[in-house]
N, C-alpha and C positions, 0 to 999 in steps of 0.2 A: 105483603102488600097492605096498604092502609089503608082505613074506609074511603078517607076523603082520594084516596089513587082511585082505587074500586069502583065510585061512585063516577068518577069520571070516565073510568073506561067502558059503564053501563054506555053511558052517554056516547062516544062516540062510539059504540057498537052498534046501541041504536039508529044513530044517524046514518053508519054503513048501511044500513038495511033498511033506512026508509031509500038514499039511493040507489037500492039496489031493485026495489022495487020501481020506485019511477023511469028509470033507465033497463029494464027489460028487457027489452028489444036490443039493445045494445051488446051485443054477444063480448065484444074487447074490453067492455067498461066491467060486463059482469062477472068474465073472468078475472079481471085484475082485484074486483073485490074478493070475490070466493078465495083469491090466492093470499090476502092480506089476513083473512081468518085460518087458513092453510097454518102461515107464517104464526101466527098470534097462539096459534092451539098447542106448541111444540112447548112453550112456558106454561108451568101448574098454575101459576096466579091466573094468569089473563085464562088461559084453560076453566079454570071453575069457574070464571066471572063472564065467561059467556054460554059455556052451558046452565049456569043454575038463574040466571038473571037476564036471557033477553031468547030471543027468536032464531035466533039463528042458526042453531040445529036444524029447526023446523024449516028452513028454507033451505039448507043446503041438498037436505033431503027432498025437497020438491023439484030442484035442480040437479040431482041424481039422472033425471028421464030429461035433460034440457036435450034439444037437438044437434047444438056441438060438441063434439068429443071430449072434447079438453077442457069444459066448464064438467063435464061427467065425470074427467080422472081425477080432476081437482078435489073437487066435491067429495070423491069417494074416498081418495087420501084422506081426506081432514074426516071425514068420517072414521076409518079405521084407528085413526089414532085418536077419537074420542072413545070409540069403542074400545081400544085397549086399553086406557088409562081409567075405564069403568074397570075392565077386569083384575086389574091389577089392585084396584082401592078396594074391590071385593075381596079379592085373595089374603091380601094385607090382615085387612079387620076379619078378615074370616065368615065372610058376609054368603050365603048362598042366593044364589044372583038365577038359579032355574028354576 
């Protein structure tokens, strides 16, 4: 990925998550976002450019404990598969990660 790609995709991940915030309350809007990061995290590029460069971990983990289900299973998917593409960069370079 390129700077100038990277730089853009800060951007609109930001943006995701400033509406993600204002829309709240919106249980369908805010699942549909959490599933567009879902989607985004399965690629390494987009994958490191929203873990190492914006918020977004840190929200999906605040929405871990949301009230509906399936912003929870979402959430927790895209989580697992942050988490294992940590283990696995550790494994790799031989990183002790405990």
């Amino acid at each position: 990925m390129t700077a100038s790609c990277s730089s853009r995709l800060v951007v609109v991940v930001v943006v995701v998550v400033v509406v993600i915030v204002a829309k709240q309350e919106d249980d369908e809007m805010v699942l549909q976002i959490v599933y567009v990061f879902y989607q985004m995290i399965f690629h390494q590029s987009t994958r490191e450019v929203i873990i190492k460069q914006t918020q977004a971990p840190a929200y999906l983990i605040d929405l871990m404990h949301d009230k509906n289900r399936e912003i929870c299973k979402v959430c927790d998917n895209t989580l697992d598969i942050i988490s294992v593409s940590f283990f696995i960069f550790c494994n790799y370079y031989n990183i002790n990660y405990i």
